[in-house]
C-alpha positions in Angstrom: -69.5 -77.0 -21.2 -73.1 -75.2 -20.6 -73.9 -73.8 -23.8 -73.1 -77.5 -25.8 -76.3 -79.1 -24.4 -78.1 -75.6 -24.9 -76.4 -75.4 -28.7 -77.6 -79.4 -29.1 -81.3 -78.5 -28.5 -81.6 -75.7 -31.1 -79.8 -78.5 -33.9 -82.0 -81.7 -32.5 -85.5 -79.9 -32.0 -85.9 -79.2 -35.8 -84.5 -82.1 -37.0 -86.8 -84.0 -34.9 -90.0 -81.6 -35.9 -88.8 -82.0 -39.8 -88.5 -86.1 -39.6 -92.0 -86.0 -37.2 -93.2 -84.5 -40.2 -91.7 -86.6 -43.4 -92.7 -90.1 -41.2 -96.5 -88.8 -40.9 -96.4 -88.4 -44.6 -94.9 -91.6 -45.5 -98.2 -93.0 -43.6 -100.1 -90.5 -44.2 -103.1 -93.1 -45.1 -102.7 -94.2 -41.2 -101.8 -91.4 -40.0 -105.2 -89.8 -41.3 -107.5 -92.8 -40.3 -105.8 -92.2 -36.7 -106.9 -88.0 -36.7 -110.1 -88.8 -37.9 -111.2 -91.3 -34.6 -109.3 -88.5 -32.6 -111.7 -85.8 -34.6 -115.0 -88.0 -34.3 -113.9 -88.3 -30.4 -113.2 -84.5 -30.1 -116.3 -83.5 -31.9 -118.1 -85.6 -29.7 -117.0 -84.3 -26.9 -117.4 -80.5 -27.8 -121.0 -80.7 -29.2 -122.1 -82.8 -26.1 -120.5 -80.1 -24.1 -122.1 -77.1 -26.3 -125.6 -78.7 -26.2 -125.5 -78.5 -22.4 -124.0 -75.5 -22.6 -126.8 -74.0 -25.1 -129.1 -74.6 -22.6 -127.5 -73.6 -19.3 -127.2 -69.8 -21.4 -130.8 -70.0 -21.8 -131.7 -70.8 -18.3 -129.2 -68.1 -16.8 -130.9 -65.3 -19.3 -134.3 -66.5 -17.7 -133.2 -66.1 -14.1 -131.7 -62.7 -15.1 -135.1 -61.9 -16.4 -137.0 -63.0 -13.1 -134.4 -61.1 -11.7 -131.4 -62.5 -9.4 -132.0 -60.7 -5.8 -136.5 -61.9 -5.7 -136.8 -63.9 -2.2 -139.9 -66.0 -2.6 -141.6 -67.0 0.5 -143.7 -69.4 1.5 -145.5 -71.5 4.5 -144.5 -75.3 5.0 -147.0 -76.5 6.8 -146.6 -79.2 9.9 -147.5 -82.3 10.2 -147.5 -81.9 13.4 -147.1 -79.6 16.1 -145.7 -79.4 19.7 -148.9 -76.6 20.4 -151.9 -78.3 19.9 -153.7 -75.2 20.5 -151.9 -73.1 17.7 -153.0 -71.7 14.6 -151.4 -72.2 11.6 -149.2 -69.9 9.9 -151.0 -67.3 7.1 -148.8 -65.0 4.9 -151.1 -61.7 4.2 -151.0 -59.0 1.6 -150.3 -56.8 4.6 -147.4 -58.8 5.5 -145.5 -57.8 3.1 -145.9 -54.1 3.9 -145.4 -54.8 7.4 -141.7 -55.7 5.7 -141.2 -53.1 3.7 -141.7 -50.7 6.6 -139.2 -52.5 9.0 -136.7 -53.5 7.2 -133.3 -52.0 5.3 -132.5 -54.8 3.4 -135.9 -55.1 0.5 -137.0 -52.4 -1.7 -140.1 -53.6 -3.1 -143.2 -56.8 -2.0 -145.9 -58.2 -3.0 -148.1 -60.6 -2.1 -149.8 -63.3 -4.4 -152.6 -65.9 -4.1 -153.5 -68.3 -6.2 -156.6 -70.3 -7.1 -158.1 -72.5 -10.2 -161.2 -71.7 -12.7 -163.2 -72.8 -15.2 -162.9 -70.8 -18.0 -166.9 -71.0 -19.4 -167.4 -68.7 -22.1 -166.3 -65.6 -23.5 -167.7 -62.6 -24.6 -166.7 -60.6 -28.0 -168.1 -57.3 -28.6 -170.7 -58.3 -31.4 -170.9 -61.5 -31.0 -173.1 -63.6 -28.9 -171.9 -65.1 -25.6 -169.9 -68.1 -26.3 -170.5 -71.4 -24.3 -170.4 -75.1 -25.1 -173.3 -77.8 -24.1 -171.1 -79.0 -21.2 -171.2 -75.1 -20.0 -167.5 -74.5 -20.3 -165.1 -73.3 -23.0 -163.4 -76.8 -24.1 -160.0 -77.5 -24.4 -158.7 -76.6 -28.2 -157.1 -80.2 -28.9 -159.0 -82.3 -26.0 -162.6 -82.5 -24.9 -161.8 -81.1 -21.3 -162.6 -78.3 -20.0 -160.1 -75.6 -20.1 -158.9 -74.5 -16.6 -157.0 -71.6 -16.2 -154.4 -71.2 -13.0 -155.7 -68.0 -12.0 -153.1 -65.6 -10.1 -154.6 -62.8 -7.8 -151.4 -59.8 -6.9 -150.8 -57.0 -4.8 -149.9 -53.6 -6.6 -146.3 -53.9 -6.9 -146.9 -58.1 -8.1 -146.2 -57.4 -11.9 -143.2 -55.2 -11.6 -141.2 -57.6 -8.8 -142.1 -60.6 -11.3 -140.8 -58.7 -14.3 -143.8 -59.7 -16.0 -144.3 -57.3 -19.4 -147.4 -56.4 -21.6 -147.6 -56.9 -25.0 -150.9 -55.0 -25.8 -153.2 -53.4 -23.0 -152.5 -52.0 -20.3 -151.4 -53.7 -15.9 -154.6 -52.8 -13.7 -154.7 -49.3 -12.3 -154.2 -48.8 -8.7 -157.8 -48.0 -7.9 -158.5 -51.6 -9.7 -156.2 -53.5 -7.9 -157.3 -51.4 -4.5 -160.6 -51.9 -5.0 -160.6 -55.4 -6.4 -162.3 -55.0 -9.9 -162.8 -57.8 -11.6 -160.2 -57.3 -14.4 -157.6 -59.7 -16.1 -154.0 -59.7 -17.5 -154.0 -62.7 -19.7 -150.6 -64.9 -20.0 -149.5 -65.0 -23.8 -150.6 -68.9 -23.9 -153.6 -68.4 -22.5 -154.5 -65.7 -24.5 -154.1 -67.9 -27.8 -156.0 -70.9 -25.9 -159.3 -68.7 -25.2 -159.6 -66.0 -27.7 -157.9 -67.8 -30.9 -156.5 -65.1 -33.4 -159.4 -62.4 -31.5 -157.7 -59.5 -30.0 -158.4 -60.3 -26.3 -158.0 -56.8 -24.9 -161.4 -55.1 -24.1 -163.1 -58.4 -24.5 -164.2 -60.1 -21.4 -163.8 -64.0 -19.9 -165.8 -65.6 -18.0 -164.1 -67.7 -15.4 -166.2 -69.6 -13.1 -169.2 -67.6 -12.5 -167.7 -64.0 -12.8 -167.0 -62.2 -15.6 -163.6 -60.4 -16.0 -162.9 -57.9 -18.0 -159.1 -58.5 -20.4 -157.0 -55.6 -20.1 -153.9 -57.0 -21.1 -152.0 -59.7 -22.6 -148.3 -60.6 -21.1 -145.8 -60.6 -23.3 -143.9 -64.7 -24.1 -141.8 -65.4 -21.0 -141.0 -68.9 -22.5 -141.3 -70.0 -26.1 -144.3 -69.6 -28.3 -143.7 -73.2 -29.7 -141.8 -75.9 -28.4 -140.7 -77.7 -25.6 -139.4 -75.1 -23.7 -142.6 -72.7 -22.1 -143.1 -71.2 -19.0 -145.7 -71.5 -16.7 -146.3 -67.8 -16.7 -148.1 -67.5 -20.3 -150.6 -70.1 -19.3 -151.7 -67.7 -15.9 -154.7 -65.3 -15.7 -153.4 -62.1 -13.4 -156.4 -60.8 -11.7 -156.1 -58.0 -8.5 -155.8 -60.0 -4.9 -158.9 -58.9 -3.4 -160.8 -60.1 -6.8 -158.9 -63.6 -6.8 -159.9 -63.3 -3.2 -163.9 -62.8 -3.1 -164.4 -64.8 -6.6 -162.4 -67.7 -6.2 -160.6 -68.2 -2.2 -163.2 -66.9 -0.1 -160.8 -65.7 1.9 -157.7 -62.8 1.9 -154.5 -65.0 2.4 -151.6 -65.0 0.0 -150.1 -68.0 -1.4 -146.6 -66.1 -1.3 -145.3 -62.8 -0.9 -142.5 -61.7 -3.2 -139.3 -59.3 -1.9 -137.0 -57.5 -3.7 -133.5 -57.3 -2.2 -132.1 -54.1 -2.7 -128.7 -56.0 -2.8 -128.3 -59.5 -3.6 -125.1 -60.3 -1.3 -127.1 -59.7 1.7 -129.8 -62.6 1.0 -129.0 -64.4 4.4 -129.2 -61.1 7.0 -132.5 -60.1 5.0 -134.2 -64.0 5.7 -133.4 -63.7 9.3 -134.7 -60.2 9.8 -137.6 -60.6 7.6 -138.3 -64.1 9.6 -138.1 -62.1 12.9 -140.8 -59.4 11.5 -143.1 -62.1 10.5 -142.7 -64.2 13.3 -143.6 -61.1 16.0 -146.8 -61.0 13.7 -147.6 -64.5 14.4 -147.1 -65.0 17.9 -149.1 -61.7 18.3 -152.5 -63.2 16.2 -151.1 -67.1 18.2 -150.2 -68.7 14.8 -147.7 -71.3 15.4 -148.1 -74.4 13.3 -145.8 -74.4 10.5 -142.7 -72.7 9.1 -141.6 -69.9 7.2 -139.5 -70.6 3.6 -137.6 -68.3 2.7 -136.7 -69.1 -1.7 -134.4 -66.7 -3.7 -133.3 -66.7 -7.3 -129.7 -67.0 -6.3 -130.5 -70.5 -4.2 -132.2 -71.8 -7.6 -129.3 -70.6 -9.5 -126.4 -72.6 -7.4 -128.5 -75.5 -7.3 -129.1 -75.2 -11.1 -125.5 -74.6 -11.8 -124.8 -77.7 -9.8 -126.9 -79.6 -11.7 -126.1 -78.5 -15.2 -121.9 -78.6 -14.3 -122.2 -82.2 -13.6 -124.3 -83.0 -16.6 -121.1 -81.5 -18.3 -119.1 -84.0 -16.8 -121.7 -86.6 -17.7 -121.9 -86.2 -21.3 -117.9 -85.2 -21.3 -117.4 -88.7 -20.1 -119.6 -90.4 -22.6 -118.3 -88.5 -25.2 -114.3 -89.4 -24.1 -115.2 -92.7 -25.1 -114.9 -91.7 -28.5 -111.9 -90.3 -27.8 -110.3 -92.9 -26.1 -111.0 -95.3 -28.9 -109.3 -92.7 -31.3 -106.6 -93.3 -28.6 -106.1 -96.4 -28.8 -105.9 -96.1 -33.0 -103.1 -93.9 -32.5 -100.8 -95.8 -30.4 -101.5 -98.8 -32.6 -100.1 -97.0 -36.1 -97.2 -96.5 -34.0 -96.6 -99.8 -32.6 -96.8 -100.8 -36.2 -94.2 -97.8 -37.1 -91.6 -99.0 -34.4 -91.9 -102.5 -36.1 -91.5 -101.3 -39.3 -88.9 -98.6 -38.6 -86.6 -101.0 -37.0 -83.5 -101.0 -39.1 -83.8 -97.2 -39.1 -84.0 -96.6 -35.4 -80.8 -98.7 -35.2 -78.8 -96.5 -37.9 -80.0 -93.2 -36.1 -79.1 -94.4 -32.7 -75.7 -95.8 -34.4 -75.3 -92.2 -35.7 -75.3 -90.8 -32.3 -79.3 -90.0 -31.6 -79.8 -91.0 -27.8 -82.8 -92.4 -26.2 -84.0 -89.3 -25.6 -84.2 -88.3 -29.0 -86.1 -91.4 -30.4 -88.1 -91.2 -28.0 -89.1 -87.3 -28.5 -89.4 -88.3 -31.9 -92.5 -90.4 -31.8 -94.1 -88.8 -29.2 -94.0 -85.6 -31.4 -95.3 -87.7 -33.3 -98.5 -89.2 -31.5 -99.5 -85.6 -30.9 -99.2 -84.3 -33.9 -101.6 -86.6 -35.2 -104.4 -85.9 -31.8 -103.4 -81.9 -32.7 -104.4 -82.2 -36.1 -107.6 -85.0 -35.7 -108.8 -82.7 -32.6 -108.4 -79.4 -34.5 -110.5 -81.2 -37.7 -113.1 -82.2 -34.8 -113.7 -78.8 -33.0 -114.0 -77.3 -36.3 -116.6 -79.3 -37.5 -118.3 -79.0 -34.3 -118.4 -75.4 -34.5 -120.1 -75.7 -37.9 -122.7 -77.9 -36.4 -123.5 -75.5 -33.6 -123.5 -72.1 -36.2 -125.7 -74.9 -38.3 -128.1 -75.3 -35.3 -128.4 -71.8 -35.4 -130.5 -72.7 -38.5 -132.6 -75.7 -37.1 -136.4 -74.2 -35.7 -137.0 -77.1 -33.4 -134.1 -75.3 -31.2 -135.3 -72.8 -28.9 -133.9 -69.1 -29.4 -131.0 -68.8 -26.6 -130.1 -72.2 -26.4 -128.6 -73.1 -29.4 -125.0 -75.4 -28.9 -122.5 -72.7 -27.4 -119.0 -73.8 -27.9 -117.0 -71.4 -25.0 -113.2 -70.4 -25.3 -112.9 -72.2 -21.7 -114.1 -75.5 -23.7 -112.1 -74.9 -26.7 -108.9 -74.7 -24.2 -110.2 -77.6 -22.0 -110.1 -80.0 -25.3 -106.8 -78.4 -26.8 -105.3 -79.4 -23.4 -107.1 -83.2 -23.4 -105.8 -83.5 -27.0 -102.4 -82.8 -25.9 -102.7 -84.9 -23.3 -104.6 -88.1 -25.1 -101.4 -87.1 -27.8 -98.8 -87.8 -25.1 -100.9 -90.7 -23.4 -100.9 -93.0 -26.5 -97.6 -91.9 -27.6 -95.5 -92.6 -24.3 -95.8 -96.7 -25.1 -95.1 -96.7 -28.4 -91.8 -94.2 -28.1 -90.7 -96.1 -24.9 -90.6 -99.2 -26.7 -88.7 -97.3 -30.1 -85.8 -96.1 -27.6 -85.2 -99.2 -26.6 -83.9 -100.5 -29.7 -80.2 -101.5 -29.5 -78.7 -100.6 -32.8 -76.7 -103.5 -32.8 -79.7 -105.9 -32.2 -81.9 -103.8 -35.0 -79.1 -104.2 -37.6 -78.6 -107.4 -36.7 -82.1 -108.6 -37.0 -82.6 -106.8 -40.4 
């Protein structure tokens, strides 16, 4: 008695597959308008998904590059305070050896202040100096003046930033000691000043000093395009120079650590807050509050972000596939109708319920299998064709994952058994009497 159900199913299952098969080519014409809404829906679906996708690779290679275990910190200053007589809080370049030296958990700090300058003139060996009637370099494609966001670090500043030269040379210790009045130009503002000139060993006059280029940075973001950073737009100058040109006085803006492991972010803000604090109640600064920033709390946040954006444009994108849906169910609604007289001989032949109704649901998905196959195909061409396209930056071109190409197998299957169960219900329902009857 058990082996006659089990000996059933290895008979019924190919027959079933074989007539799944001959049906969908009868109507083939249907069958392939159906598959192509459920390949327009799919493809949909997966480029949406790749574009985001595309661009959340991009983002993760830049906050490798900036590195994943940097702690930015900064002051948040009060509106008020409960001591009217404190001080406010002040982050200085000593600070962040004062770190260094009492705590475990950092292996490298710097300190950073910023400030803004007019970039006047310039001065190319051989030429004369360079200056416009409004005494100021003008902007290239505007008739403002070009400011440049001027960026004054401590000795270990372009190594914790990851920041890289592409011609010349960082500052040498007894320049960045001493405060010489040197500059690493940004990539962007290299091109903005100079033009096609070489800039290194030229000099820049920002403000009222003159500064001597010793470097150019290599691109952090993209050379054209939407997507640059604000890095190749900075002039790197030592802190104390940034300090006596432009600040007037020898504060940092923020101090930069270097976790030596990046699973131990929150025991190295407390400790580090405890270090700085003593050094603020000992000089009676009070007002304000330490923020401690890492790469890793950008990252979750980011991720966040960028995962429901995924479920965003998945969404809009399911409407196309719901449509194709909808198309699918109704060439088999029209099937049953038409099929009537033969549902009634198979079911007078001895096919049960069960197998009609296996039958057309085999059916349904067969059709969302073979549209959503069509559709993730052609999506992957579009993405390797993006590849191709120059208005896309380099690293985020439309990434279709294997986790995305399961995920829409999956929703295929199930939008195959979704817009099938109706239809099938409805065909094993059919009395054979009433279906012979009625033809």
């Amino acid at each position: 008695m058990s082996r006659r159900p089990a000996s059933r199913r290895w008979v019924v299952w190919p027959a079933l597959l074989t007539e799944a098969g001959v049906n969908l080519k009868a109507r083939r014409v249907q069958a392939a308008l159906s598959a192509f809404g459920i390949a327009t829906g799919i493809a949909a679906v997966v480029l949406l998904v790749a574009l985001v996708s595309g661009v959340h690779r991009m983002a993760l290679r830049a906050f490798n590059a900036a590195g994943g275990n940097l702690v930015r910190v900064t002051i948040e200053a009060d509106s008020s305070t409960r001591d009217a007589q404190g001080f406010p809080l002040t982050l200085q370049p000593q600070d962040a050896d004062l770190v260094m030296a009492s705590s475990r958990y950092f292996d490298l700090a710097s300190a950073e202040s910023t400030a803004s300058a007019v970039v006047r003139g310039r001065i190319v060996e051989g030429q004369t100096f360079f200056v416009d009637s409004g005494g100021s370099l003008m902007a290239r494609t505007t008739s403002r003046p070009l400011r440049a966001s001027v960026r004054g670090l401590t000795g270990a500043g372009f190594e914790i930033q990851n920041l890289k030269v592409a011609s010349g040379r960082l500052p040498l210790s007894p320049e960045i000691e001493g405060g010489a009045r040197v500059a690493v130009l940004g990539a962007d503002m290299a091109r903005r000043i100079f033009g096609p000139t070489p800039p290194v060993g030229e000099s820049v006059v920002l403000g009222d000093w003159t500064f001597r280029v010793v470097g150019v940075l290599d691109w952090v973001g993209e050379p054209t395009g939407d997507f640059g950073a604000p890095q190749d737009r900075y002039v790197y100058v030592p802190f104390r120079a940034n300090a006596t040109s432009f600040r007037g006085n020898s504060s940092a803006s923020t101090m930069y650590l270097r976790l030596r492991e990046p699973d131990t972010h929150e025991a190295a803000y407390t400790e580090a807050r405890s270090i700085l604090a003593r050094r603020h109640a000992r000089y009676g600064e009070s007002s304000g509050q330490l923020q401690f920033r890492s790469s890793l709390d950008q990252l979750a946040e980011f991720n966040l972000v960028i995962n429901g954006l995924k479920v965003v444009v998945g969404l809009v994108g399911g409407i196309g596939l719901f449509v194709g849906a909808v198309g699918v169910a109704n060439v088999l609604l029209v099937s049953v109708r038409e099929r009537t007289e033969e549902i009634g001989v198979r079911r007078a032949i001895g096919a049960t319920r069960n197998d009609v109704f296996v039958s057309f649901l085999i059916e349904a998905v067969a059709i969302t299998l073979i549209g959503g196959l069509v559709g993730i195909l052609a999506a992957w061409l579009l993405t390797v064709a993006a590849g191709f396209i120059p208005v896309i930056p380099d690293g985020a071109e439309p990434y279709i994952s294997p986790v995305t190409a399961l995920t829409a197998m999956s929703l295929l299957v199930l939008v195959g058994i979704a817009a099938g169960v109706g239809p099938a219900r409805r065909a094993a329902s059919v009395f054979p009497v009433e279906a012979l009857r009625g033809e």
